[in-house]
C-alpha positions, 0 to 999 in steps of 0.5 A: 393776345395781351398785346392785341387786348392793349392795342385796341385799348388805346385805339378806343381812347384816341376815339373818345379823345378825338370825339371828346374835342370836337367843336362847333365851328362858325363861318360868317362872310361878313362878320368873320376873320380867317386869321383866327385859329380853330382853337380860337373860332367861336360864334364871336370869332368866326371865319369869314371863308367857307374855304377856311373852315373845310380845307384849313387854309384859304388855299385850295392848294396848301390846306392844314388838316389840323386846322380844318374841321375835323371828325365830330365837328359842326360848321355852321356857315352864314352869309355867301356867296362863298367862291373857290376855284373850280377844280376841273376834274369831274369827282373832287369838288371844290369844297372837299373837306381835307379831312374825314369823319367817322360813323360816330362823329361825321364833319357836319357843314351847315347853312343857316338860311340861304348860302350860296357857292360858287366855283368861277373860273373852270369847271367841275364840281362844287360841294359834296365828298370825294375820297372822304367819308362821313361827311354831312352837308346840312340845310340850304345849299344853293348852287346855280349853274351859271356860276358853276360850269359843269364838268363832262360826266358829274355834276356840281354835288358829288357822293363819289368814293365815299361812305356815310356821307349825307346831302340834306338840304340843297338846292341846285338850279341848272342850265343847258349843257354845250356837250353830249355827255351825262349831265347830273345835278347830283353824282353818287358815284362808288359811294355806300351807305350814303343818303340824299334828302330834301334837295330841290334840283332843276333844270338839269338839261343837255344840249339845246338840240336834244335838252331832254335826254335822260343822260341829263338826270337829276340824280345818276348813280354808278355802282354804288349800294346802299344808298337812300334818296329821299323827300327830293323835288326834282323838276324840268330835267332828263330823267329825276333819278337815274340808276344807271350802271355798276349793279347799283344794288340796295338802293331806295327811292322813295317820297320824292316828288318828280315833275316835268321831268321826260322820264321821273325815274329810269332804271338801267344795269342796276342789276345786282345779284345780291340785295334788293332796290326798292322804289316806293311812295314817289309822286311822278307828275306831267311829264315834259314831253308826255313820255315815261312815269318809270321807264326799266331799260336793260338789266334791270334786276330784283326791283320792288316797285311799288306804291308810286302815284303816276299822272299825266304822262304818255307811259306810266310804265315803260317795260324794256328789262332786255338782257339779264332782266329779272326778279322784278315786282309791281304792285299798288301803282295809281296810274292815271291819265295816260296813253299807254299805261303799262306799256310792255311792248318790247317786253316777251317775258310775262308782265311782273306782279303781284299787279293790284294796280289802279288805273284810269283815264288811258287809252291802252296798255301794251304787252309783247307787241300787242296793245289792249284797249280793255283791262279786260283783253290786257289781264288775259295777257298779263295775268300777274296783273290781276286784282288791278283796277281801272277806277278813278282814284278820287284824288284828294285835290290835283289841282291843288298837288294833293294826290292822296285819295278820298276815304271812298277811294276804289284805291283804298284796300286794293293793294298788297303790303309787299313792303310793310308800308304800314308797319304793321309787321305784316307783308300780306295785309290790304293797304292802299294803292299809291303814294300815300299808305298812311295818309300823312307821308310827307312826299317832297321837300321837307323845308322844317328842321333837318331831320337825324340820319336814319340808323339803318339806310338799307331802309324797309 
């Protein structure tokens, strides 16, 4: 025992030491000399190559861990574009760093301004973390498709075999694809207790002859728990934020802004049977093709959906949930001008509550093969519903973008805080139905200072 005692003894010393010499590092293209050391970079003597800070060499192919940023380190990166060589594989991106952080001092890459990369030459990812852990990439990260060829089944960021990695701050502009194929703009793939925030992706689009499939997402997961997506802006895609196999379980999806996209969020055989997903306060806007706000295909398991704005798309909801579907809540959507609001046509289970929902300006909901034309005739069929509305929500400004409701709002009130949105401690107080419970939620991009990493990504 006095052995394990002394062990443990000097493991910890070797932590503090590691931690204790970690630097901040600099990589400036114009300025910068890749000769120099890392005991010698310094914010007079930087790298010039976004390759020398992350591998230790400006060679892909012979990289020195002691000379790359390691655990506790910051790189700050200036100028770009910064180009390596695409790797042609679809889980290692190009700039993996060679080494791995720790929970208490992750490797830290961040832009400052604009920084683009660029993987010319093959195909395959570009930045992200790959069989390395608690790595953070920080600020605005620009990658544009057109020079960065994707690989089949990934995407130019990947989250894949990796935990506490964080991506905070990209940017990602996309291009139709020439094969069938998942294509993604962000691939969290085996990944655990990771977070992804504040990205702006686009264009994230299959082949010309069908752009639009919900395969082509902004955002795809496979079994992967824990994971935060958060205050992203995703737009004129497949789907924004597609979960879609492995039993991704304790996921979170909230405060993200999702426009013209076919599908905003779809959900498929995530189907734990332990933990909780939530999705909660997203904005979903103008469908592309007037198709789905949320769409819960097969095997879709213990969900708490929730406090969502929903407007101008064909189906606010579209309820498949065949297969081992179940445990699911609804409550507290705004859901407005659409045709089938709640469209549970395949749907034989009952219709989830605990409902409050509010609705307006549709033309019909849909349940076990029906379609009602009266909230009325519907919560006869789907009593879980009731306690819904159909009212205008009195949105604060549409033309604008502002969905938060007006103080008189019929929104006000009528929904129940299953989640404690409001934390207050209380899950069966009255809060407002829609995105916007406090009023003040920034839902979207947050293009301010990046914020710190949550303590707790299970999150609510």
């Amino acid at each position: 025992m006095k052995n394990c005692f002394k062990w443990s003894a000097v493991c910890c010393a070797m932590l503090l030491a590691t931690t204790a010499m970690a630097k901040n590092l600099y990589v400036d293209s114009a300025t910068g000399n890749d000769s120099v050391t890392y005991a010698n970079n310094s914010a007079a003597t930087p790298w010039r190559t976004l390759g020398r800070a992350v591998w230790g060499s400006t060679s892909r192919d012979t990289p020195n861990n002691a000379q790359a940023a390691n655990a506790g380190d910051i790189v700050e990166v200036r100028g770009g574009p910064f180009t390596g060589p695409a790797t042609n594989l679809r889980l290692d991106p190009t700039f993996n760093p060679v080494n791995t952080g720790t929970a208490s001092a992750p490797i830290t890459i961040r832009a400052i301004g604009r920084v683009e990369l660029r993987s010319p030459g093959g195909t395959g990812p570009v930045m992200g973390a790959y069989v390395r852990n608690y790595i953070r990439w920080e600020g605005h990260f620009f990658i544009d498709e057109l020079y960065n060829v994707p690989h089949g089944d990934t995407g130019p960021v990947v989250i894949w075999d990796t935990t506490g990695t964080v991506i905070d701050g990209c940017e990602i502009e996309g291009r139709n694809i020439t094969y069938i194929d998942n294509h993604n703009g962000v691939r969290i793939n085996g990944a655990h207790n990771s977070v992804l925030r504040n990205c702006r992706i686009n264009n994230i689009l299959g082949t010309t002859d069908n752009p639009l499939h919900h395969n082509n997402a902004g955002v795809m997961l496979y079994y992967s728990d824990n994971i935060i997506m958060e205050n992203n802006e995703i737009s004129n895609s497949g789907s924004g934020i597609f979960p879609k196999g492995g039993d991704n379980y304790n996921i979170t999806i909230r405060y993200n802004k999702l426009v013209n996209n076919r599908k905003g969020i779809r959900n498929s055989f995530s189907a734990p049977s332990t933990g909780t997903n939530r999705m909660y306060q997203n904005v979903i806007w103008n469908s592309s093709q007037t198709d789905m706000g949320i769409d819960l295909a097969e095997n879709t398991n213990n969900w708490i959906i929730t406090n969502n704005s929903i407007y101008n798309v064909q189906n606010g909801f579209w309820l498949e949930m065949t297969g081992t579907s179940r445990n699911n809540q609804f409550a507290n959507n705004v859901i407005s001008n659409t045709v089938t609001a709640m469209n549970g046509w395949l749907l034989t289970a009952p219709m989830p509550g605990p409902g409050r929902n509010l609705y307006y300006n549709q033309r019909e909901w849909a349940w076990n093969s029906r379609t009602y034309t009266t909230l009325v005739s519907y919560l006869l069929a789907a009593p879980a519903e009731i306690g819904s509305l159909n009212a205008n929500p009195m949105f604060v400004d549409l033309a604008g973008g502002d969905m938060r409701v007006q103080s008189n709002s019929p929104a006000m009130g009528l929904g129940l805080d299953i989640l404690d949105l409001d934390g207050d401690g209380s899950i069966v107080d009255l809060i407002p139905a829609g995105a916007y419970v406090r009023g003040n939620e920034l839902i979207g991009r947050n293009i301010g200072p990046v914020p710190n990493p949550p303590t707790n990504v299970a999150a609510q």
